[in-house]
BAGUTI-604906 format. One record per residue (C-alpha): residue number from 1; x, y, z. Coordinates in pm, whole numbers, plus 50000, padded with zeros to 5 digits. Each point is the difference from the previous one (the first is absolute). Example, Ala and Ser with C-alpha at 12.3 -4.5 7.8 and 13.67 -1.06 7.14 Angstrom:
2
{resi = 1, px = 51230, py = 49550, pz = 50780} .
{resi = 2, px = 50137, py = 50344, pz = 49934} .
//
This chain:
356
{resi = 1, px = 43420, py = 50181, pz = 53608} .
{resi = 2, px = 49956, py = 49859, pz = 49673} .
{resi = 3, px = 50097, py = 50308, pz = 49822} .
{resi = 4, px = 50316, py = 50013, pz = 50186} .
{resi = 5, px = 50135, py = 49668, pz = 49928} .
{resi = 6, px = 49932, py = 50053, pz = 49619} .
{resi = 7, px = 50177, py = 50310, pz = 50018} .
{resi = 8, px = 50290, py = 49830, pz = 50172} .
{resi = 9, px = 50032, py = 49728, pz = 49748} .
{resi = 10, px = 49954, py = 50291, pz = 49701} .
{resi = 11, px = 50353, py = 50145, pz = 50163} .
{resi = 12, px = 50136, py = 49691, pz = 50021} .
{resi = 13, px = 49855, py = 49905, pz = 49643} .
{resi = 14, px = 50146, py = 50293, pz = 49844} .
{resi = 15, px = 50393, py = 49978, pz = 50218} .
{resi = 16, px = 50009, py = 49677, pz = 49838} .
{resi = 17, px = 49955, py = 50061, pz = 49656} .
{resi = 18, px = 50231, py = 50330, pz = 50070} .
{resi = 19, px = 50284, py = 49768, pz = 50115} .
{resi = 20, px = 49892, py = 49746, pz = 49646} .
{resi = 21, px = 50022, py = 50294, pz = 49784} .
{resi = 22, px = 50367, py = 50116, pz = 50183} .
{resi = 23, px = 50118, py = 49584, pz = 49926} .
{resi = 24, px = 49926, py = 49974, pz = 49699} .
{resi = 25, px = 50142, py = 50380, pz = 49873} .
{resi = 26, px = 50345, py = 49861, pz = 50175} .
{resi = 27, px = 49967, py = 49664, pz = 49796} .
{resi = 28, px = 49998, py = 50181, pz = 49692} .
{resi = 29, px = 50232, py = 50229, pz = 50035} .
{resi = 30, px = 50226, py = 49701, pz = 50124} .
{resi = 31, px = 49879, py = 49771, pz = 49653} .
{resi = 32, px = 50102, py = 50342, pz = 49843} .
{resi = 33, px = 50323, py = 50004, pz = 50105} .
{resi = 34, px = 49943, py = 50359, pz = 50177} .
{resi = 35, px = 50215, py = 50202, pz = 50007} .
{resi = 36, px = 50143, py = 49873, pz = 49642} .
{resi = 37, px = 50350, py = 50038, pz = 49934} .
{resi = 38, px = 50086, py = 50415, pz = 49853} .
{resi = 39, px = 50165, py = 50067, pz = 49741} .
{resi = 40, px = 50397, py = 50028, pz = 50070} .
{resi = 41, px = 50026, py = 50357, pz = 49797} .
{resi = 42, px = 50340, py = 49868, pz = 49837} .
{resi = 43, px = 50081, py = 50061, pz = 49695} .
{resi = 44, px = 50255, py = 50122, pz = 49738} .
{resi = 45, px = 50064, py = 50348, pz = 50066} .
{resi = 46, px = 50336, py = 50048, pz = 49812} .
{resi = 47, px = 50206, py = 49871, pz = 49735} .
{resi = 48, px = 50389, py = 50073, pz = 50023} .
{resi = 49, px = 50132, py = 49914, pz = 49637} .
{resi = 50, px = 50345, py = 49901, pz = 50077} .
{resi = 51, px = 50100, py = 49853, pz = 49674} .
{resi = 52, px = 50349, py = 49813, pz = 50019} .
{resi = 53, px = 50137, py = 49692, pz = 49885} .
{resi = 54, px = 49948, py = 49630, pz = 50219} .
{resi = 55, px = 49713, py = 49805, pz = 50141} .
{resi = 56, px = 49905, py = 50009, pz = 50380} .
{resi = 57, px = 49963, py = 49784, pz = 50298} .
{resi = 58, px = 49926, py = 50122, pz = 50372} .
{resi = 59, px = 50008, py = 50402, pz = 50074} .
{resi = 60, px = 50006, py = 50121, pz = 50366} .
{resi = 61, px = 49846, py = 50372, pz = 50153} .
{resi = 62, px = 50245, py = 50154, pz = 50207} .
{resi = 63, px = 49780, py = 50238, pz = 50223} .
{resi = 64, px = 50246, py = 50152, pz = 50253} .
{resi = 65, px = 50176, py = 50146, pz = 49664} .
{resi = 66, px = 49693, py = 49986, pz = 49773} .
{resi = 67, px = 50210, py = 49792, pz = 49747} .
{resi = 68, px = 49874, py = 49694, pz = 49794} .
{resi = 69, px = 50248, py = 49749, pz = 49902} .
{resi = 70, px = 49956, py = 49811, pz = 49658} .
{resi = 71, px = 50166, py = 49702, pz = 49906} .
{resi = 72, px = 50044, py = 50028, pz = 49609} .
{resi = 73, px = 50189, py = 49676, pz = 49871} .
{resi = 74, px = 50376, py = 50142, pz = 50019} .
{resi = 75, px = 49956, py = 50297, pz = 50219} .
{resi = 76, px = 49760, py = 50193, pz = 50256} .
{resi = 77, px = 49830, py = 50282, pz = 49942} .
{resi = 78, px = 49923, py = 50259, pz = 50334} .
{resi = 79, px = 49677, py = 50225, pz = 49937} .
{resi = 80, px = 49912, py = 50261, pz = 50187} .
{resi = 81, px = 49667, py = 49915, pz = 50146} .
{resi = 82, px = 49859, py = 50374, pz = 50031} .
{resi = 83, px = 50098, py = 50126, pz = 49656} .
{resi = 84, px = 50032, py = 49682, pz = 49803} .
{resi = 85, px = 50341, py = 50069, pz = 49838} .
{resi = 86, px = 50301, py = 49710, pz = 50031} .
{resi = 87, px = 50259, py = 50141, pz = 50247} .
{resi = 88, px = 50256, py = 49776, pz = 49973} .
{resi = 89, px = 50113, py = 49667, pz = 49840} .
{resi = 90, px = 50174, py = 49655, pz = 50164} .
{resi = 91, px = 50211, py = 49867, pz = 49730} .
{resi = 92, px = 50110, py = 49622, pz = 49939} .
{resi = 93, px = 49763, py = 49832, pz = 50182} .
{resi = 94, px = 49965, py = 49715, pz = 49749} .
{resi = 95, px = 49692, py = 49801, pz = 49975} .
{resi = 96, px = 49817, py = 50234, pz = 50299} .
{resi = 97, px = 49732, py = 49864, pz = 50154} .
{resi = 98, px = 49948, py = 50193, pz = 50347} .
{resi = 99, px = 50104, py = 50281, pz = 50246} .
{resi = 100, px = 50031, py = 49994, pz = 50351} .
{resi = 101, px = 50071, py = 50278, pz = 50212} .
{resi = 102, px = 50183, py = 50031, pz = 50321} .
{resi = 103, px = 49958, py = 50393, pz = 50161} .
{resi = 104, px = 50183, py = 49947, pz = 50287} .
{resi = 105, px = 50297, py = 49921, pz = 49825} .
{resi = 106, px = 49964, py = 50214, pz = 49717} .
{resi = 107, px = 50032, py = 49716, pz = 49765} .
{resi = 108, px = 49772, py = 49816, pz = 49763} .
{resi = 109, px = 50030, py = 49690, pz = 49838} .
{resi = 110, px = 49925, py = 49820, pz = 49643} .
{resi = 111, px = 49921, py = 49683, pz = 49933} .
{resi = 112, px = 50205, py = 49933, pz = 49640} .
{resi = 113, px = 49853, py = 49652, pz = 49842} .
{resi = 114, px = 50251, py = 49968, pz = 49706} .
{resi = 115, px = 50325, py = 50125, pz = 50198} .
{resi = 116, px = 49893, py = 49763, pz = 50278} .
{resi = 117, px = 50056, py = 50311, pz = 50228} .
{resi = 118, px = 49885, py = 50264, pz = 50265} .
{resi = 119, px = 50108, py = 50344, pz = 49914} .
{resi = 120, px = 50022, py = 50216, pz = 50325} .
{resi = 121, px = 49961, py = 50405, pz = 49960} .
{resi = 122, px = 49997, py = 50309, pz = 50173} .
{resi = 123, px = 49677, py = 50115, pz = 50038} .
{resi = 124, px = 50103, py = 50323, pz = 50049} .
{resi = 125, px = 50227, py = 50064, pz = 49631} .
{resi = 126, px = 49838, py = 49694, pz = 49859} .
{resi = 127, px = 50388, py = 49900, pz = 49965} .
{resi = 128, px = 50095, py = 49646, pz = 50010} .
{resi = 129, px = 50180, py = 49884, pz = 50288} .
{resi = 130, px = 50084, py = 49630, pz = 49873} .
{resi = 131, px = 49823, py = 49659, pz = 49945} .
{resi = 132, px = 49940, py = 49678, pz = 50171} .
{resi = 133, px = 49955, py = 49662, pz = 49835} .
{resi = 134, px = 49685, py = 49854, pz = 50085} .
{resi = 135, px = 49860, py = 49614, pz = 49880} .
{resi = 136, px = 49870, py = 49969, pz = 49624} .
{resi = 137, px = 49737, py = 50243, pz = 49830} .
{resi = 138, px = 49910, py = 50237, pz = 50316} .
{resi = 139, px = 49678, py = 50155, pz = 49973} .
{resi = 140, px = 49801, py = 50118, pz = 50236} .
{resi = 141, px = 50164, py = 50167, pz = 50268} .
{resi = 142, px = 49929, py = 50089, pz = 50408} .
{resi = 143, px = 50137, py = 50210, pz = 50236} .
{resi = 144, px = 49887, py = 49863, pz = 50359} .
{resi = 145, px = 50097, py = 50306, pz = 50247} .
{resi = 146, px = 49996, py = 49698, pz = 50308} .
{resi = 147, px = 50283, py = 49829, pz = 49890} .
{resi = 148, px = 50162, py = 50297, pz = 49831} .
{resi = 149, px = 50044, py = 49783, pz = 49688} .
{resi = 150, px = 49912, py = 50008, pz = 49599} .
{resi = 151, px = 49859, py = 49688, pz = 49872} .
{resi = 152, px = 50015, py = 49883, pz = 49582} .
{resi = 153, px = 49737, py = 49709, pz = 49919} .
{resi = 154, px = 50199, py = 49823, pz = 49681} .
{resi = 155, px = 49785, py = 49885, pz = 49783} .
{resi = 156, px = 50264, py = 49724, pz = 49849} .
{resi = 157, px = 50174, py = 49891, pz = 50334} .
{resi = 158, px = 49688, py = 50007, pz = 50178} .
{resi = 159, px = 50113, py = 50164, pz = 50300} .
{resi = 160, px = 50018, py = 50300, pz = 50221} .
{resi = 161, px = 50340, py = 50189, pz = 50023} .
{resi = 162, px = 50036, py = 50202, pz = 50324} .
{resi = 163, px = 50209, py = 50310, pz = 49966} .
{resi = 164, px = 50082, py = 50219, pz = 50280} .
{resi = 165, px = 49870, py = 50381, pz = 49927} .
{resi = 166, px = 50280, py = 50174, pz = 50167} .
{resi = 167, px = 50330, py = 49802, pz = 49904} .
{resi = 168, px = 49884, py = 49877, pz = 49643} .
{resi = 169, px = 50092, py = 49634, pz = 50124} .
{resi = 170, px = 49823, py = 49689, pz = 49901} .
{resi = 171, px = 49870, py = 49766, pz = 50354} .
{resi = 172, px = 49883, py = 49753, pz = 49885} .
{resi = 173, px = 49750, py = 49810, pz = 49768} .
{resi = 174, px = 49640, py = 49875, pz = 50013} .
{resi = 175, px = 49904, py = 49670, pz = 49828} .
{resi = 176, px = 49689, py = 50082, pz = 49909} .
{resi = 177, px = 49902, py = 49669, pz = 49794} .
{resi = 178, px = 49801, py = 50156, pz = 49671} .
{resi = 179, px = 49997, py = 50324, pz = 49825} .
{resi = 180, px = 49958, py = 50319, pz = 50200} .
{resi = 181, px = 49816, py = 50302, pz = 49891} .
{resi = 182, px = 49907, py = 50306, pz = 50281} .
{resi = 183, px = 50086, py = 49977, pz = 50348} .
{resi = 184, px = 49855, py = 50212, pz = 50312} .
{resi = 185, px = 50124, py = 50092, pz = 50341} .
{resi = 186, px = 49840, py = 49986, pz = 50343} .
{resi = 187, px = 50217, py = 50217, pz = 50190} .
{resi = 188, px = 50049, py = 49736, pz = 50233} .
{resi = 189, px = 50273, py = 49802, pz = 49835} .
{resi = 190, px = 49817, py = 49791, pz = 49753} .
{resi = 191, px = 49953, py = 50039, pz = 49662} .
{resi = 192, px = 49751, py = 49791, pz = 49730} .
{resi = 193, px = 50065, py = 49926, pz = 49661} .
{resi = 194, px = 49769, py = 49916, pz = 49716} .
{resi = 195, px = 50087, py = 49671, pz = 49830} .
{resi = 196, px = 49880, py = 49998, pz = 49659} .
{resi = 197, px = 50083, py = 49659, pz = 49890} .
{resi = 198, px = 49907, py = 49818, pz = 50287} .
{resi = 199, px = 49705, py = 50248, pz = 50092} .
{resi = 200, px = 50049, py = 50025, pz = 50331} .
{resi = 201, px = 50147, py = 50263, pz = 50255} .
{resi = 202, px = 50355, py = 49939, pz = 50201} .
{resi = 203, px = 50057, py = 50184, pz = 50351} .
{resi = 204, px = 50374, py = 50029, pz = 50108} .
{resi = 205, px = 50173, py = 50174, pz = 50259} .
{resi = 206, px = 50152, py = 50300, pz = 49920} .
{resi = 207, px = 50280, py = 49960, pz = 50239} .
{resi = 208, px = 50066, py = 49639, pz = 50013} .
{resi = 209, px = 49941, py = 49954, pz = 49643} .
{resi = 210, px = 49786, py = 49653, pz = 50128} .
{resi = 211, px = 49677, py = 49907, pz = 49788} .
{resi = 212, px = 49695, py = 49998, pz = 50228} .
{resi = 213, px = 49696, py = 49896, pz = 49780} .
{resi = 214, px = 49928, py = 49921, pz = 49621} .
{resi = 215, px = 49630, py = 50081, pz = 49976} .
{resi = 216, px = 49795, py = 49889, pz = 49729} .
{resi = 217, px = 49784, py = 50268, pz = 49796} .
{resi = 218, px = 49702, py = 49838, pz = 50031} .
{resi = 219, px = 49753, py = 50107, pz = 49672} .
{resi = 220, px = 50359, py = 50222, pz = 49832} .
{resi = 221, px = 50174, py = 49927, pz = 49737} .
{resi = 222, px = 50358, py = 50127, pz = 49908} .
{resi = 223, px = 49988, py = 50306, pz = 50254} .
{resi = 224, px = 50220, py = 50242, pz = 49919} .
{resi = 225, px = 49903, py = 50341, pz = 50183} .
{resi = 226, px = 49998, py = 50073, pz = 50288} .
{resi = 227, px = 49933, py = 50247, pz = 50361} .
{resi = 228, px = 49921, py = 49982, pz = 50373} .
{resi = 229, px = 49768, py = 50139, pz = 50253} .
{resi = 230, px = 50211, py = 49954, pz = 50295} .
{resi = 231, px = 49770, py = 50092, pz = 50276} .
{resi = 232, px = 49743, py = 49727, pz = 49887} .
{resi = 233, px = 50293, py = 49799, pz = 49889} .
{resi = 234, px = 49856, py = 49928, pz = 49662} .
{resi = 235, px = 50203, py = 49921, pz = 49691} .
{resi = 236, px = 49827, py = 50107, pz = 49614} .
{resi = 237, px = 50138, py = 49754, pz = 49762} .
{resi = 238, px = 49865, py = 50103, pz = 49602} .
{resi = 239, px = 49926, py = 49660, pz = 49834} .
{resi = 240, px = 50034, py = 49921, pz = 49640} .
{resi = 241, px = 49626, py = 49862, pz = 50035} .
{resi = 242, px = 49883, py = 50353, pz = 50008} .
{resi = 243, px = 49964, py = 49962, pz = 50437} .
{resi = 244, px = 50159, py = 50189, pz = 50249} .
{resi = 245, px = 50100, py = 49732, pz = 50312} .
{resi = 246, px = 49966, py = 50159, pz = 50318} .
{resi = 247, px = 50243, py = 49782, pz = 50266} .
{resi = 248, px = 49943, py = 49994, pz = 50396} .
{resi = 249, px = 50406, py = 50077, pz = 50054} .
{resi = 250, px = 49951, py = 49813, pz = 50362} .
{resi = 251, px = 49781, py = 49639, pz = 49830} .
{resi = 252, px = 50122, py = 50001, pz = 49690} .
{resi = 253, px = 49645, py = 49981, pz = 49916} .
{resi = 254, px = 49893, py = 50177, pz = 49647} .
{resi = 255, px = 49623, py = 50192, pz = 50138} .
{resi = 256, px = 49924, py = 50164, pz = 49665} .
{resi = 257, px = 50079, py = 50019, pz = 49622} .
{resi = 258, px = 49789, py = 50281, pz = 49873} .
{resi = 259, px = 50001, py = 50054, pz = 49601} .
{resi = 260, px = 50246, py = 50199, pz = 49812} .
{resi = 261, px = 50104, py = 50065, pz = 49665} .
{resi = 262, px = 50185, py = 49800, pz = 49763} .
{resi = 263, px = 50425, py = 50055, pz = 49986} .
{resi = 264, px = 50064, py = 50093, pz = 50341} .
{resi = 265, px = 50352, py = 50080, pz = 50104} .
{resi = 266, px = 49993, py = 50201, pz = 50287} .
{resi = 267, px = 49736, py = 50117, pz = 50327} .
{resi = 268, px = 49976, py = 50248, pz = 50254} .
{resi = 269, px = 49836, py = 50089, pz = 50330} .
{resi = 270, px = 49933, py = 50316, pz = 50172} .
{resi = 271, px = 49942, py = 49948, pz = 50349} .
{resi = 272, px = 49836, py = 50332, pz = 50013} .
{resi = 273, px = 49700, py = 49963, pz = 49764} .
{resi = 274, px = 50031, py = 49610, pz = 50037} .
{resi = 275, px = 50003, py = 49949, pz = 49666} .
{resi = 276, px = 50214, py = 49765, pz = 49801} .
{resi = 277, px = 50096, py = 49997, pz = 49629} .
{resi = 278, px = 50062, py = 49783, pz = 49709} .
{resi = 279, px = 50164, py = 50156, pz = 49705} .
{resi = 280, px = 49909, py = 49761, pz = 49683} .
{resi = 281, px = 50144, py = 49973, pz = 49657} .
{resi = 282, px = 49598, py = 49987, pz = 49856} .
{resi = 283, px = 50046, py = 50371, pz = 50051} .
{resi = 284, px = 49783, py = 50031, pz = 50337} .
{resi = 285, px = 50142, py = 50058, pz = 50354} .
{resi = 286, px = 49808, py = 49816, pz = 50246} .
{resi = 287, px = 49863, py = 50162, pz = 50349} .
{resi = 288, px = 49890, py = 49756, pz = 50280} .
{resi = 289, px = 49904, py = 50136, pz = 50325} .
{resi = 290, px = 50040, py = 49840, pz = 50310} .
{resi = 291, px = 49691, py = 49926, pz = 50194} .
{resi = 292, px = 50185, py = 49803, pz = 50261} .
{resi = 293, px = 50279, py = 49847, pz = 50047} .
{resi = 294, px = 49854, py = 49667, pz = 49809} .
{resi = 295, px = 49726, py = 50192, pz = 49800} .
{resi = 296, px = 50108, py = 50157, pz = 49704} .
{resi = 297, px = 49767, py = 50170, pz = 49728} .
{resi = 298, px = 50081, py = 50095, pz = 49661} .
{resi = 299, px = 49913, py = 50425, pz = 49989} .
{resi = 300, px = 50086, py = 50020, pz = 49625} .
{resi = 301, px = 50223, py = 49977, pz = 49663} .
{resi = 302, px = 50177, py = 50307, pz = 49874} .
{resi = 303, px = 50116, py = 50010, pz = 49640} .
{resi = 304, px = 50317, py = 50099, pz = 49971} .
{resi = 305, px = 50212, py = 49847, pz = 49673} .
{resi = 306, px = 50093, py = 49700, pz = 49914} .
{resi = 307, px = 50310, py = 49869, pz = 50096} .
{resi = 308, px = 49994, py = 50197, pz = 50298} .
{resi = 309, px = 50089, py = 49713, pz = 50213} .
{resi = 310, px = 50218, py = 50134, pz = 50223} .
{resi = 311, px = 49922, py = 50294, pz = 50290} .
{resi = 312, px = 50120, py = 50178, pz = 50319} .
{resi = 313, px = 49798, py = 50157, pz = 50245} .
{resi = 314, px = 50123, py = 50323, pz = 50185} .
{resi = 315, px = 49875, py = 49945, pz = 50360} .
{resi = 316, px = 50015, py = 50348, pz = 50105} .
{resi = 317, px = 49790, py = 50142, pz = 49720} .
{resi = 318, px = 49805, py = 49705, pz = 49866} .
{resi = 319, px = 50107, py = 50017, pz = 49728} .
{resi = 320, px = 50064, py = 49737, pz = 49732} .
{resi = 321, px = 50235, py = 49958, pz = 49725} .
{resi = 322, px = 50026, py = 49795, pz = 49700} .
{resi = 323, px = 50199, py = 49996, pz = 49677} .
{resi = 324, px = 49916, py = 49820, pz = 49638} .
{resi = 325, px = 50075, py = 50076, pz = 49590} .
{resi = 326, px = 49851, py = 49927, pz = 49687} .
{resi = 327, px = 50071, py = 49722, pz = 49813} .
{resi = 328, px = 49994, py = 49940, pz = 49636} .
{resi = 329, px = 49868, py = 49667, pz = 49850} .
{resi = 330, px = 50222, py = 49698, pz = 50041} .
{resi = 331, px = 50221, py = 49937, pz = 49697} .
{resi = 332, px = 49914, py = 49638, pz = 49827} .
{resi = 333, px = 50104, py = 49717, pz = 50171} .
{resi = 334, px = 50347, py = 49786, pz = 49896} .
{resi = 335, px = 50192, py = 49684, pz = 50054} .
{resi = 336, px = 50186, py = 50167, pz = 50222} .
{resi = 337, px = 49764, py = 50212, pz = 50149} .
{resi = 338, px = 49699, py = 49857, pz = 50019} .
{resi = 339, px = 49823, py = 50229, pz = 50280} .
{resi = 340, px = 50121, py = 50336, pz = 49862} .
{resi = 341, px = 49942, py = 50284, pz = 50267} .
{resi = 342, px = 49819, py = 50313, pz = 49805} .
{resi = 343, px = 50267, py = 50317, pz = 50018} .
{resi = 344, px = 49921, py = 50291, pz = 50235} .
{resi = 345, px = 49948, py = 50341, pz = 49855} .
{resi = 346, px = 50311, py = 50230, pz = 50058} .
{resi = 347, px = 49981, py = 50296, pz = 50218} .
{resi = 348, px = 49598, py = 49800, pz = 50141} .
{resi = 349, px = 50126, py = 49884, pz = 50343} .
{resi = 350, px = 49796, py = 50233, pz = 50249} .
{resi = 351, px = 49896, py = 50027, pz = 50394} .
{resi = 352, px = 49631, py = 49988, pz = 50060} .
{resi = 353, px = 49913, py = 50165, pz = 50339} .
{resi = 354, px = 49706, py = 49841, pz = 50161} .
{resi = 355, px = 49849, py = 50219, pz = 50313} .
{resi = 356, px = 49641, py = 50146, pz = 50092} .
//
């Protein structure tokens, strides 16, 4: 009898420390972080030299015609995205900033911030069709298929012009009360804005043109890019405090600001890989992946160039783009010019393709 019990409690005995051992392997690999964030696999896998005269500002990847559009100062240049030679050209657009495009129209749509204009085009020819006046300094620019409308955030008026995509016709403006950069689209008839002056978000109505919400950016500073993950309704705003603010679109509520590089100007999400992206002056393009909806971890920091600040991302093949130049040094300082800008190299300006 005795014999048995100590057997029984030798089972027991060795179950428990079994079920110890199995705790304390979970613990760690939780302490560890397991499974630790993988490597994204982006990098640079091309350079496109496209030389040519003219800084930059936004460029936008066409995928249903594999075209990227590239605002250049004065004029935009259309690459083809499969064999990396410039297709076509959009001239007169002074003081470019952005493209929008609107298929189902056949038009697209530039956002002109010295003309104070919106030149419209056929996306088809690349012709011009006409242009629309829009407030003071457009520059980023939306097109939000719910309301059928193009939208120019002006920099100097601080407001939102509405254009309608099919007749070309101004509907009406948006006081947006501070200095817009990017906007995004839900689909459902609102649109957000990134106020960099006031650091903060605005929601509007796309159809009523009525101001819902100001948000503030809690932990950003001077947002300026900016994208959407519209079935978690989550906004990415790219702070000039090197964070990325993630906004709850329903609260208002900012649930994360992972770490980015420094000179962000734009951001992208793939709802696919649910990844979103952070493309930096510093030369780096940042990857965060998304966890959860309010858990965000930061996967990893490509190099790409400096002054690549600006990007698109190609949703059906994943692929992103950038552009930057060389620069020379910056001549000496004067009365009159006392922050001299250093003069880019002619024929440097070039498209960096970022993929796996």
């Amino acid at each position: 009898m005795k014999s048995a019990i100590q057997q029984r409690l030798r089972i027991v005995a060795i179950f428990f420390v079994a079920a110890i051992v199995v705790l304390v392997a979970a613990s760690i690999e939780r302490a560890a972080g397991a499974p630790s964030p993988q490597a994204s696999g982006y990098h640079v896998t091309k350079k496109l030299p496209l030389g040519g005269e003219g800084g930059w500002d936004y460029l936008l990847a066409d995928s249903a015609n594999h075209r990227l559009f590239i605002s250049r100062g004065t004029h935009v240049m259309v690459v083809d995205m499969e064999t990396g030679k410039v297709t076509g050209d959009i001239p007169d657009t002074q003081g470019v900033h952005g493209i929008a495009l609107a298929p189902e129209f056949n038009r697209g749509f530039t956002s002109n911030g010295r003309a104070n204009t919106a030149t419209i085009l056929d996306l088809k020819t690349l012709a011009t069709i006409g242009t629309v006046k829009t407030g003071e300094n457009p520059d980023a620019i939306l097109y939000d298929p719910a309301s059928k409308r193009i939208f120019t955030f002006n920099g100097r008026s601080g407001d939102a012009t509405a254009i309608d995509a099919a007749s070309g016709e101004v509907k009406g403006t948006v006081p947006l009360g501070g200095k817009p950069e990017t906007g995004v689209a839900d689909g459902k008839g609102h649109i957000y804005v990134n106020v960099e002056d006031k650091s903060e978000v605005v929601a509007f109505d796309s159809n009523t043109l009525a101001v819902m919400n100001h948000w503030p950016l809690t932990g950003c500073e001077e947002p300026s890019g900016m994208a959407i993950d519209v079935k978690h309704r989550r906004s990415f705003s790219g702070c000039h405090n090197k964070v990325m603010a993630v906004l709850n679109l329903d609260t208002g509520k900012v649930v994360a600001t992972p770490a980015i590089g420094a000179g962000v100007d734009a951001n992208g999400f793939d709802p696919e890989t649910s990844l979103a992206f952070s493309s930096n002056g510093d030369g780096t393009l940042t990857v965060v992946h998304q966890d959860s909806a309010d858990a965000y971890t930061v996967v990893e920091n490509v190099s790409t160039q400096p002054r690549a600040r600006t990007m698109t991302l190609d949703l059906k093949t994943h692929i992103i783009y950038t552009v930057t130049a060389e620069f020379g040094a910056a001549p000496a300082a004067t009365k009159e010019n006392p922050r001299p800008r250093p003069a880019m190299v002619p024929n440097s300006f070039t498209v960096l393709v970022v993929s796996k």
